[in-house]
Structure formats: structure tokens, C-alpha cells
C-alpha positions as CSV (number, residue, x, y, z in Angstrom):
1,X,-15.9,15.6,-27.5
2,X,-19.4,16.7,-26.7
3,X,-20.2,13.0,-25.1
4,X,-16.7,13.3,-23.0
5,X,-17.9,17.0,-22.3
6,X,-21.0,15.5,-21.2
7,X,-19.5,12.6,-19.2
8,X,-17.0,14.7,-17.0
9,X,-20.3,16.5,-15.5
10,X,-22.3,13.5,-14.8
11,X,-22.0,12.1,-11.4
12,X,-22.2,8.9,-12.2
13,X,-22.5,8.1,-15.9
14,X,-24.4,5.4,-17.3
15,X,-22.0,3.5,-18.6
16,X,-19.5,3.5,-16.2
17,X,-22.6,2.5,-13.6
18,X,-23.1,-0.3,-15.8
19,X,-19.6,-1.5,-16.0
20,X,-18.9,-1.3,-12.4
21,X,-21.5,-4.4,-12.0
22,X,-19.0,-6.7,-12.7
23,X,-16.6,-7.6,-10.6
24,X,-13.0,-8.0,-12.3
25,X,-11.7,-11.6,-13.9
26,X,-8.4,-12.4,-12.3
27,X,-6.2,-14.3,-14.0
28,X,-3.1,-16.2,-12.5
29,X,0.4,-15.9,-14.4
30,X,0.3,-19.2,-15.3
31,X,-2.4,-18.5,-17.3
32,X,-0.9,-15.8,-19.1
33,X,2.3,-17.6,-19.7
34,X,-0.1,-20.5,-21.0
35,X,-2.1,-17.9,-23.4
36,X,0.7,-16.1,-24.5
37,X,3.2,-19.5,-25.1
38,X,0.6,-22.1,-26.5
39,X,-1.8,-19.9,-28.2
40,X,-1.3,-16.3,-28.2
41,X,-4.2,-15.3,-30.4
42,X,-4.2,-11.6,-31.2
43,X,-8.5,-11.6,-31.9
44,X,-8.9,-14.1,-28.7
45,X,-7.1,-11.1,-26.6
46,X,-8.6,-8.1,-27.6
47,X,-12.3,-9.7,-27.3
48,X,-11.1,-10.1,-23.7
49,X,-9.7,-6.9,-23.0
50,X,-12.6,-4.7,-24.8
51,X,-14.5,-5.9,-22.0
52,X,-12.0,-6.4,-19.2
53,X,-10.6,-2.9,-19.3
54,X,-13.5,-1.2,-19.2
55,X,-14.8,-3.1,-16.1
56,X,-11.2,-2.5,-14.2
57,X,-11.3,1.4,-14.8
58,X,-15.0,1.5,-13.9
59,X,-14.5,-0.8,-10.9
60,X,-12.1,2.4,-9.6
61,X,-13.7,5.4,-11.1
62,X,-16.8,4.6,-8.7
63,X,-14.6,4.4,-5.7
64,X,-12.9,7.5,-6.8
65,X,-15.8,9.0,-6.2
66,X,-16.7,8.3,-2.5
67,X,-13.2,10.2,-1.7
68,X,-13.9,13.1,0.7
69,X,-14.8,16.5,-1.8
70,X,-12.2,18.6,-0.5
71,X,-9.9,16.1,-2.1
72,X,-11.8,15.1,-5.4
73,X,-11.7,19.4,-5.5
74,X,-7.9,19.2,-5.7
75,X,-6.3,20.1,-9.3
76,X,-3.8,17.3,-9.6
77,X,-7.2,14.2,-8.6
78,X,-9.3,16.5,-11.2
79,X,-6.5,15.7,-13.4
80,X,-6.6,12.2,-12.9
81,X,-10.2,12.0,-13.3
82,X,-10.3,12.9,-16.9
83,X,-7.8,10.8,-17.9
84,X,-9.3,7.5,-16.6
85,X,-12.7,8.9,-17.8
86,X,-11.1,9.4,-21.5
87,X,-9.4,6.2,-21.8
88,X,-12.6,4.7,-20.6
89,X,-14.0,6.3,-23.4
90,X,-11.8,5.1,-25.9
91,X,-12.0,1.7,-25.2
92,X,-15.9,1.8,-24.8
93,X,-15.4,2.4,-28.6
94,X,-14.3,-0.6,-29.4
95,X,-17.2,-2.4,-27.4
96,X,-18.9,-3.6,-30.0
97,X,-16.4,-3.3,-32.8
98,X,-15.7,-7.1,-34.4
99,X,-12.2,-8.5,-34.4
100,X,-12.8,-9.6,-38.1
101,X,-12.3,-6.0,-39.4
102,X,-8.7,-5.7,-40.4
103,X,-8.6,-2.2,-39.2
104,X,-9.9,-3.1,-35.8
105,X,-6.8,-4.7,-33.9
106,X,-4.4,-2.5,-35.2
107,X,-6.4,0.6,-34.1
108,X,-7.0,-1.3,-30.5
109,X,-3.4,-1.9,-30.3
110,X,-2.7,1.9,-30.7
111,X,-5.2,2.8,-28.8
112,X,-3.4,0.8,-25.5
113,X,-0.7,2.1,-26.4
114,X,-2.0,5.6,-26.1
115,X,-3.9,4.8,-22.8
116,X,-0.2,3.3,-20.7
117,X,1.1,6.3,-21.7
118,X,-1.2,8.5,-20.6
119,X,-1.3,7.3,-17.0
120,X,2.2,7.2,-17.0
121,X,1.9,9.9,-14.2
122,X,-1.1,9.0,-12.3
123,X,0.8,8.0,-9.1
124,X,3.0,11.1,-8.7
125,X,-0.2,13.8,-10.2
126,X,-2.3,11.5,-7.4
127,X,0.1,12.0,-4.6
128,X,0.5,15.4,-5.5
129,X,-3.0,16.0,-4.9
130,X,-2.8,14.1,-1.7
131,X,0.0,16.2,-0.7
132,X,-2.3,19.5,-1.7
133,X,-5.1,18.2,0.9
134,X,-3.1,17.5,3.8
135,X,-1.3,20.9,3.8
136,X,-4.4,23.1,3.5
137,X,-7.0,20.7,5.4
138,X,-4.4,18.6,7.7
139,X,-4.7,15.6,9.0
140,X,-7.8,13.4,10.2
141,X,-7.7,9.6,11.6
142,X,-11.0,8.8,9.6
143,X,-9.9,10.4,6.6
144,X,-6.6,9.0,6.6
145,X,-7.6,5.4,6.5
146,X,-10.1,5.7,3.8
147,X,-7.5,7.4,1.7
148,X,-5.5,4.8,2.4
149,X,-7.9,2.4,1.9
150,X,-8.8,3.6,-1.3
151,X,-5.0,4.3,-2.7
152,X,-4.2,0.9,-1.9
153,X,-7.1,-0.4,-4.0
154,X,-6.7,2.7,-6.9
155,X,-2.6,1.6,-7.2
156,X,-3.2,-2.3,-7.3
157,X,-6.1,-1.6,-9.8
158,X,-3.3,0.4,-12.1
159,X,-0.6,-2.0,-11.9
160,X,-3.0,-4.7,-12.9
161,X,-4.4,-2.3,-15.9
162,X,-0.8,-2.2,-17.2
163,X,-0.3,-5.9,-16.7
164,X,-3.0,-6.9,-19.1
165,X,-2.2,-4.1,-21.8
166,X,1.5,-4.4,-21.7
167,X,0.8,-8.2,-22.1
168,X,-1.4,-7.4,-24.9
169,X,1.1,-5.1,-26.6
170,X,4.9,-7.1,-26.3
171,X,2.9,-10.3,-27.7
172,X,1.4,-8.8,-30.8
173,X,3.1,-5.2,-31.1
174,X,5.7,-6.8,-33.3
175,X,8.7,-5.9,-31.3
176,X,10.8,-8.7,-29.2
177,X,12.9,-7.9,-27.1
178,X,16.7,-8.9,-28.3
179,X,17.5,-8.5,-24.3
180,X,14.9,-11.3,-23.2
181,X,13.9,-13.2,-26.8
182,X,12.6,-16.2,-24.2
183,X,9.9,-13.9,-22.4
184,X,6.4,-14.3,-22.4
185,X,5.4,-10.6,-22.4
186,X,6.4,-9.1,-19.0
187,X,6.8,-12.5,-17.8
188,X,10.1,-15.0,-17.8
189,X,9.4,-18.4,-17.8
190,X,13.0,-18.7,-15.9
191,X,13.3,-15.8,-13.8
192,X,16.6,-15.9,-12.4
193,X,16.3,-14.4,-9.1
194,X,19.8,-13.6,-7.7
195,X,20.5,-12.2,-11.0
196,X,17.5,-9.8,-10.1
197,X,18.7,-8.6,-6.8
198,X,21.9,-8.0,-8.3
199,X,20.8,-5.7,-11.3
200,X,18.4,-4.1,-8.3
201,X,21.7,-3.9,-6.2
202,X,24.0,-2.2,-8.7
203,X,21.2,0.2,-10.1
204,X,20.5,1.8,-6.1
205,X,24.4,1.4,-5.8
206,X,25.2,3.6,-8.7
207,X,22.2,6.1,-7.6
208,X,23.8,5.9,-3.9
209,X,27.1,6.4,-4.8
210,X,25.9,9.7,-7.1
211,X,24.7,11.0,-3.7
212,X,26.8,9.8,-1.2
213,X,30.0,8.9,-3.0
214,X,30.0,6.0,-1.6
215,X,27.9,2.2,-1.2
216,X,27.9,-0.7,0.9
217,X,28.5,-3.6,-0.4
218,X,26.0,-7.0,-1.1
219,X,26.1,-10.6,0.1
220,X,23.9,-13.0,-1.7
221,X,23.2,-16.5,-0.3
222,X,20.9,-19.1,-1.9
223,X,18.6,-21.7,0.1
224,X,16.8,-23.9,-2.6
225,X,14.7,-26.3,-0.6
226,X,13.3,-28.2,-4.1
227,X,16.1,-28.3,-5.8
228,X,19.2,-28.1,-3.7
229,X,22.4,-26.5,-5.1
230,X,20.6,-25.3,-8.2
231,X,19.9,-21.7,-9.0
232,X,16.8,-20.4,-7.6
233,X,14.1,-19.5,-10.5
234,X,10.7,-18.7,-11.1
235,X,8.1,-17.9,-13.0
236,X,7.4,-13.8,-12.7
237,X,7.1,-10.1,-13.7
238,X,11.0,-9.8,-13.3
239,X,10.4,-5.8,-13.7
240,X,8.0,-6.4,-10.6
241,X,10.6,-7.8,-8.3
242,X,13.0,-5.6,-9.8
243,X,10.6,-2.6,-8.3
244,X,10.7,-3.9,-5.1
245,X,14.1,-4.9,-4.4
246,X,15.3,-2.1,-5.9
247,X,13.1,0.0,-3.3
248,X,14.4,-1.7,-0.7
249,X,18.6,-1.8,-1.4
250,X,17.5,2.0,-1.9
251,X,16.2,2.4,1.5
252,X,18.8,-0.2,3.3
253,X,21.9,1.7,1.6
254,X,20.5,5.2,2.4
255,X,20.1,4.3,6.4
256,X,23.6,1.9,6.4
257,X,25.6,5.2,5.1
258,X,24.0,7.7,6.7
259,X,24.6,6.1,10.0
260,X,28.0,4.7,9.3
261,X,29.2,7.5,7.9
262,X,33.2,8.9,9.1
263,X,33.3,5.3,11.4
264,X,36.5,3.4,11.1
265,X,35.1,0.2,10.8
266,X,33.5,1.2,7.1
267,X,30.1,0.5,6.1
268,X,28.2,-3.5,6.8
269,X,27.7,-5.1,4.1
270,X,23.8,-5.9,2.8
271,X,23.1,-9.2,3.1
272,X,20.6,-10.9,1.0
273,X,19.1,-14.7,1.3
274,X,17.1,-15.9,-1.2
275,X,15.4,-18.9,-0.4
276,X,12.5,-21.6,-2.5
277,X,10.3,-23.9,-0.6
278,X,7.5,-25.9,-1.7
279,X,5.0,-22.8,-1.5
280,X,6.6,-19.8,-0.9
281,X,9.9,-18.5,-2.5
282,X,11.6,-15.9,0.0
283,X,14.1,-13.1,-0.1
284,X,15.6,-11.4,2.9
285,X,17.4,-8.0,3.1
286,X,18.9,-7.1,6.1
287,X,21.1,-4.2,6.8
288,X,22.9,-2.4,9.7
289,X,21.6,0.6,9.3
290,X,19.9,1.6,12.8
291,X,16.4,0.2,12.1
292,X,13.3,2.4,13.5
293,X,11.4,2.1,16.4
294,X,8.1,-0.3,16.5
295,X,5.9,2.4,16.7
296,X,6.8,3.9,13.7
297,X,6.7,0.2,11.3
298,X,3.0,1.0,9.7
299,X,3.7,4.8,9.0
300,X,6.0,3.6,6.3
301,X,3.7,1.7,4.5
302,X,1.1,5.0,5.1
303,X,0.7,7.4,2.1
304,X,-0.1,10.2,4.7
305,X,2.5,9.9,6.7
306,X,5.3,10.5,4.2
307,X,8.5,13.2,6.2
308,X,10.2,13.2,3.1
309,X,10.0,17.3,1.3
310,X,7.4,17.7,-1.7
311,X,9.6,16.4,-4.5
312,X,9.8,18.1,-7.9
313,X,8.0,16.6,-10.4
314,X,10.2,17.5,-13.2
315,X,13.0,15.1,-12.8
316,X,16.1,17.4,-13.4
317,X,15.4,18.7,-10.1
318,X,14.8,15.8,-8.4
319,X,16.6,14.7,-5.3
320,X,18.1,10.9,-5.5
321,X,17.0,8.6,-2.6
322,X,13.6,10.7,-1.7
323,X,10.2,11.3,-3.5
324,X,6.9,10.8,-2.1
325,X,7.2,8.2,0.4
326,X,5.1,5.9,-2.3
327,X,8.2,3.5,-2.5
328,X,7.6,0.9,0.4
329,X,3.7,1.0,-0.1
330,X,3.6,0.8,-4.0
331,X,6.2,-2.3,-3.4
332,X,3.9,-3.9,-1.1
333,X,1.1,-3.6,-3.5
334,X,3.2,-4.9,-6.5
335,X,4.0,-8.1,-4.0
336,X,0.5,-8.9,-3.2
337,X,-0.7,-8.0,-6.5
338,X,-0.1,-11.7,-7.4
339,X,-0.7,-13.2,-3.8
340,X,2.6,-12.9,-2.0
341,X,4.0,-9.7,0.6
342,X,6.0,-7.6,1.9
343,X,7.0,-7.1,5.7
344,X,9.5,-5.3,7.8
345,X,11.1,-6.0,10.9
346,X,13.1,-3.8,13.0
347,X,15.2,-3.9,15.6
348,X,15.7,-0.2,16.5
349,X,19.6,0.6,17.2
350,X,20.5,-2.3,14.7
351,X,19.3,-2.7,11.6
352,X,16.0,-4.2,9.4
353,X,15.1,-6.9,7.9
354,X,12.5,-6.5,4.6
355,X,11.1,-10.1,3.4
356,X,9.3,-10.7,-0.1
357,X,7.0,-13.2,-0.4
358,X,6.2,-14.6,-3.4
359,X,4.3,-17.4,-4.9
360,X,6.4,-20.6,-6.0
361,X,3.7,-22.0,-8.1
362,X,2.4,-20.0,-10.7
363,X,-1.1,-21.6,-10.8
364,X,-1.0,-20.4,-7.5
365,X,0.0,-16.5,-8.2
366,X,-3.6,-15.1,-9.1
367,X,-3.8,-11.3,-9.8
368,X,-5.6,-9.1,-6.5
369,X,-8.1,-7.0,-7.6
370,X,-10.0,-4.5,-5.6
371,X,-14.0,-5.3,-6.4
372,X,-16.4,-2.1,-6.4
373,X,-19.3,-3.3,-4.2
374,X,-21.7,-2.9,-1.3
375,X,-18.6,-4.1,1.4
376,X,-16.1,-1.1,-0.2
377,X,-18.9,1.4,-0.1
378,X,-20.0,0.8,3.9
379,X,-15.8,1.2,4.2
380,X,-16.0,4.8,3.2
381,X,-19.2,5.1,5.0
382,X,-18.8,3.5,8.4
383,X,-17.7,6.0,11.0
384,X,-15.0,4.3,13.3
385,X,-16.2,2.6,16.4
386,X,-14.6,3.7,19.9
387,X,-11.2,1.2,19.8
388,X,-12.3,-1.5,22.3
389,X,-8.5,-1.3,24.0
390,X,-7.1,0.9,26.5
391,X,-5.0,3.2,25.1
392,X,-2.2,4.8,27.2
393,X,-3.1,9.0,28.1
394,X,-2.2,11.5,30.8
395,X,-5.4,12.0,31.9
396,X,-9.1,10.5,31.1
397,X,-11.5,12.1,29.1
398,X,-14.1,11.8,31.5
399,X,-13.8,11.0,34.7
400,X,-16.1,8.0,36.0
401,X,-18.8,9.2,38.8
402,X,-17.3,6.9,41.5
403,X,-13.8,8.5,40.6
404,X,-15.4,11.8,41.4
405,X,-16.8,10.3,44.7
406,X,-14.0,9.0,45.9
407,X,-11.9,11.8,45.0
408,X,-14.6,14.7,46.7
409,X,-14.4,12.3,49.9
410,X,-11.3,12.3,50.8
411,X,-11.2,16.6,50.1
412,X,-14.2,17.3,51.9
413,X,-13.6,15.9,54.9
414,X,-10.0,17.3,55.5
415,X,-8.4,13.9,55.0
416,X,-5.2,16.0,54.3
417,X,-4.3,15.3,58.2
418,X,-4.9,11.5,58.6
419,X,-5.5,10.6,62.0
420,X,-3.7,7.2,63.2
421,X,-6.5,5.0,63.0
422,X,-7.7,5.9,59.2
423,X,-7.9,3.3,56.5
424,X,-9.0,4.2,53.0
425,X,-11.3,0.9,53.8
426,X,-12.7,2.7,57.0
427,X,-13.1,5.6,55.1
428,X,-14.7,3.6,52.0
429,X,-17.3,2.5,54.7
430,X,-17.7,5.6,56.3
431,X,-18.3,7.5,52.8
432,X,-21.1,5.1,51.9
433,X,-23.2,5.7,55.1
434,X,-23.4,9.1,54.4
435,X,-23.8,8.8,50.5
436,X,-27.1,7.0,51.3
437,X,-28.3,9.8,53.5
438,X,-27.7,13.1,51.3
439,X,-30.7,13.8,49.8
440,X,-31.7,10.2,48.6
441,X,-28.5,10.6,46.7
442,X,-26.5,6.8,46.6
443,X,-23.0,5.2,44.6
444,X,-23.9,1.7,44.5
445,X,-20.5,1.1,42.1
446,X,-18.4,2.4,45.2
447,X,-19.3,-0.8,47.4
448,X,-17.5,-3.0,44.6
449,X,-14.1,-1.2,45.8
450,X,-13.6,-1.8,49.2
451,X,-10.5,0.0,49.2
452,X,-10.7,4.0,47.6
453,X,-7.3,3.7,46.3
454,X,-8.4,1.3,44.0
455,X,-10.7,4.3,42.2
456,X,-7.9,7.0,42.4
């Protein structure tokens, strides 16, 4: 307790200092459905992970620490600071601890155990302190992206912590699964997808029809382009795509019903394609349910820009259908976590269309981890350069000198009455003679526009 004491005041402790040298080993799913189906060796996986862990938490703990100090200084981030800083302790335990001792892996295993469940609530404690900084300090441009920036990193960084020590725990924690005996882990070997999006489906149905009392209904079509009129499957994190979808019937059903609701016609279905090709494998959701405009597309995926109310974090008060705004963001993350994505396209007055991408190959699905390094640093850094495009405003900041000419010609010499033979070229000309006479004073830019309405 006295080294953890000692630790928390450190800026940067030595140990996580040294850990954050190394940039994290990604690992595709193929090669954790080959370690865990071939030759799942219990002391072969914890020699990895002693050291892997360590370097993933310390990879994030020195980025959390280039976050502005008004935020670090919020309660909930404090929170979340000590955990990561205590399981990084308790695994830097085991750092030199040999597999051989038949104590060792048992008391590894419990220890993982003890560190997933301690973050359990890192993302809702970490948006809550978010939340805390933009109602007492409001919010900045600058600021904003580097929070985003960094949350981006911090979440994909979590989700891949959990991959590796769920992993570690389902293969040699003893308990299988009677639901999915054929799983590797977290990972089917024959992931069904259409039998995903339908468990998604009726989960966010049951929640919307608890809140709305009512649901619109799903269409499921299937494209396989390898292996036509065969059921689509892959090899994946089926809790993963279960996430996502389930994020997005959320969202889809919410807007359909809310926008439908007391119309004779009833409620448009959701329609869902699921389509496999010889790299990608594809699923489309697209709904009726009044899309949103252009403008507003990137704000969704923004942690700052959540509208929803602070939720509750205790979840008998909760409200169904809102939280922090996290949902479309996290899902994005948990889709290019192993190289695929997530977009959304609108047509405002319609409806939306949200596409997962996902690997079909999985030598070709590698984890996508954030890397503490000089690059990340100059990011938090860097202030923002002047955007080199116009951008549309009422009036200019400053107004250019031959703007200001042009504009005190045509005042000071009572151009309000226009005589019959005035031209604003005549009076370009006219301006410039006398320009080059007042007191040595002379607009040279003013002879590129011949015409003064082209400076107004």
C-alpha cells in the first residue's frame, strides 16, 4: 500500500515510464482462434499477458496524463486513475513470477478476474467526469478534439484489455459455456450472423416496447457473394457485433416510433441486408425514421456533443433508450477495433442507413491499438492551424485594407447621388490618382480590381 501510496503522487512513475516504451503486440483473431483451438497452453498465455497487460495500461496511463488539468482534477477521472494505476500494480507482481510454481497461474487467473471487474465502470465514471468539465468549464474546439482524440484511443485500448483477459479466463477458468460449447473464448468459429441481428433485434424490441409499447418490425435479407444461398458466417466476437447492432436497432426503433407515432399507416419496418464478399462482409440497417441533417452526422460519433440528460448511474433509475450518448461512438470503436467500421448516412426527412464493416478473413482482422509515442504527444500539443477553407460568416473578422479603401471612397466623396456618367471603373481610376497623392500614401492591391464592386 505504501508503494501504491507512493505511485498515485508520482507524475510519472518509473515503471509505468518504462512500460510505455513498447508499443502494444496486436494480434489478429485468427491467431487467437489458432492459440486457443490447437494449443491453448495455460503457462504459454500468462508469460504473454504478464508482459502484454502491463504495456497496454501503461501505453494509456501516459496519455491520460496529457488531458487538460481541469479535467484530470475531476472526481470521477481521479477515480479512474487509481484503478488503472492499481491493476497495473497487481500485474507488475507477477513480472517476474515463473509459471512453474503451481500457485502462480491460479493466483494470475484471479487476479484478471479481479482487474475486468474492477473497470467494469470505467466508461460511464469517465463520461461522468467528462460531463463534470463541460458543465463547469464549457466547451472549447481545441479541447474538444483532444478529448476526443484521447477517448477514442482510452476506449479502444479497454476493449482490447478485456479481449486478451476474457480470452485468458473462458479458456483456462474451467467454466464452458453449455450455451456456445463450440466457442473459442469470446470468439465463434461459425458466427452465424443473421442469427445475431435477430437476438440484437428482439433485445432493443423488448426494451422499445417497455417504453413505447410498441416496435417496428425487422426484415432480414442475405447477399452471400462466396458462397451463394448459404448462411452467411464468420469468424468473430459475436458479443461485439451484438454491441453494435444492438446500438443501432436501439437508435433506428427509437426515431421510426417517435416519428410515426398516431399515423395510420403504422410503423416501416427495419430492414436489414447482410451481405459477404471476398473482403469485406457487410450489414445494412436502414429505417424510416426522419434521418438528421448532414451537418449534424459527426456530432453523433462526438463524446462532447451528447443532448441526451445526465443519466443515473444507478440503473433502477435509468431511462431506456438514452445514456450518455457513448452508444454510436463506443460501436464504432468496437468495429474498427479489429479493422472494419462503422458509418451513417442520412437522408434528412427520410430515414438512415448505418453500415458495419467487418473483416471476412480473419488473418486479416488484426486488433487496433492506440501506440503512446512522440506523434500522440505533438497531438495534444499542436495548437490548431487557421482552417485553410472559407468558412461561411456574417461578417469578416477583419476587414482587408483595400476593402476599407474602396468602401471610404465611395463615402467620402458623396457617391450617395451618382451623377449619369459614374462607373465604379471611373471611380476605381479616379480613387487611385488621388491615393498616390495623399501624403505619399498608395493601394497598389486596388489596381488588381478594376471594378470597386468587386472589393465590396
Amino acid at each position: 500500500m505504501r508503494l501504491y501510496g507512493a505511485l498515485l503522487k508520482s507524475p510519472i512513475p518509473k515503471q509505468i515510464e518504462y512500460y510505455s516504451r513498447f508499443s502494444p503486440s496486436p494480434l489478429s483473431i485468427k491467431q487467437f482462434l489458432d492459440f486457443g483451438r490447437d494449443n491453448a497452453c495455460e503457462k504459454t498465455s500468462y508469460m504473454f499477458l504478464r508482459k502484454e497487460l502491463p504495456v497496454r495500461l501503461a501505453n494509456t496511463m501516459r496519455e491520460v496524463n496529457l488531458l487538460p488539468d481541469n479535467l484530470l482534477n475531476r472526481p470521477s477521472v481521479g477515480l479512474v486513475q487509481s484503478w488503472y494505476m492499481q491493476s497495473f500494480l497487481e500485474l507488475l507482481e507477477y513480472e517476474n513470477k515463473s509459471p512453474e510454481d503451481p500457485h502462480v497461474l491460479d493466483d494470475f487467473l484471479d487476479v484478471l478476474i479481479k482487474v475486468r471487474n474492477r473497470h467494469n465502470d470505467v466508461v460511464p465514471t469517465m463520461a461522468q467526469g467528462v460531463i463534470e468539465y463541460k458543465e463547469k468549464y464549457g466547451f472549447d474546439p481545441f479541447v474538444s478534439s483532444n478529448i476526443q482524440y484521447f477517448l477514442d484511443r482510452f476506449y479502444t485500448n479497454r476493449i482490447s484489455f478485456r479481449m486478451l483477459i476474457n480470452q485468458h479466463t473462458l479458456l483456462f477458468g474451467g467454466d464452458i459455456n453449455p450455451a456456445h460449447p463450440k466457442h473459442i473464448g469470446s470468439i465463434d468459429p461459425n458466427c452465424n450472423v443473421a442469427e445475431v441481428v435477430k437476438d440484437a433485434y428482439e433485445t432493443a424490441k423488448m426494451l422499445c416496447e417497455q417504453y413505447y409499447l410498441v416496435a417496428p418490425e425487422l426484415e432480414v435479407e442475405e447477399f452471400n457473394a462466396k458462397a451463394p444461398n448459404k448462411p452467411i458466417q464468420v469468424v468473430y466476437v459475436p458479443s461485439h457485433l451484438f454491441h453494435m447492432l444492438f446500438e443501432l436497432f436501439k437508435n433506428s426503433m427509437r426515431a421510426t416510433v417517435e416519428l410515426h407515432e398516431g399515423k395510420k399507416e403504422g410503423y416501416p419496418s427495419i430492414k436489414t441486408l447482410v451481405t459477404l464478399g471476398k473482403e469485406d462482409l457487410s450489414i445494412k440497417i436502414s429505417d424510416q425514421g426522419g434521418g438528421v441533417p448532414l451537418r449534424k452526422i459527426d456530432r453523433l460519433f462526438n463524446y462532447m456533443y451528447s443532448t441526451a440528460p445526465r443519466p443515473s448511474l444507478e440503473p433502477s433509475r435509468a431511462v431506456p433508450l438514452a445514456g450518455f450518448g457513448y452508444g454510436l461512438p463506443i460501436s464504432r470503436l468496437y468495429a474498427r477495433y479489429f479493422q472494419g467500421d462503422l458509418k451513417l448516412y442520412s437522408m434528412e426527412g427520410v430515414g438512415s442507413d448505418a453500415v458495419i464493416y467487418l473483416k471476412a478473413l480473419s488473418s486479416e482482422s488484426f486488433e487496433r491499438l492506440p501506440v503512446f509515442n512522440k506523434s500522440a504527444w505533438r497531438h495534444y500539443k499542436t495548437t490548431p492551424e487557421a482552417d485553410d477553407w472559407s468558412n461561411p460568416s456574417s461578417e469578416p473578422r477583419v476587414l482587408p485594407a483595400v476593402q476599407v479603401c474602396a468602401r471610404n471612397c465611395l463615402q467620402g466623396i458623396g457617391m450617395m447621388s451618382r451623377p449619369p456618367a459614374w462607373s465604379p471603373a471611373v471611380e476605381a481610376d479616379r480613387w487611385q490618382k488621388r491615393s498616390r497623392t495623399a501624403a505619399g500614401l498608395t493601394f497598389p492591391l486596388l489596381g488588381a480590381y478594376r471594378d470597386v464592386s468587386q472589393v465590396m
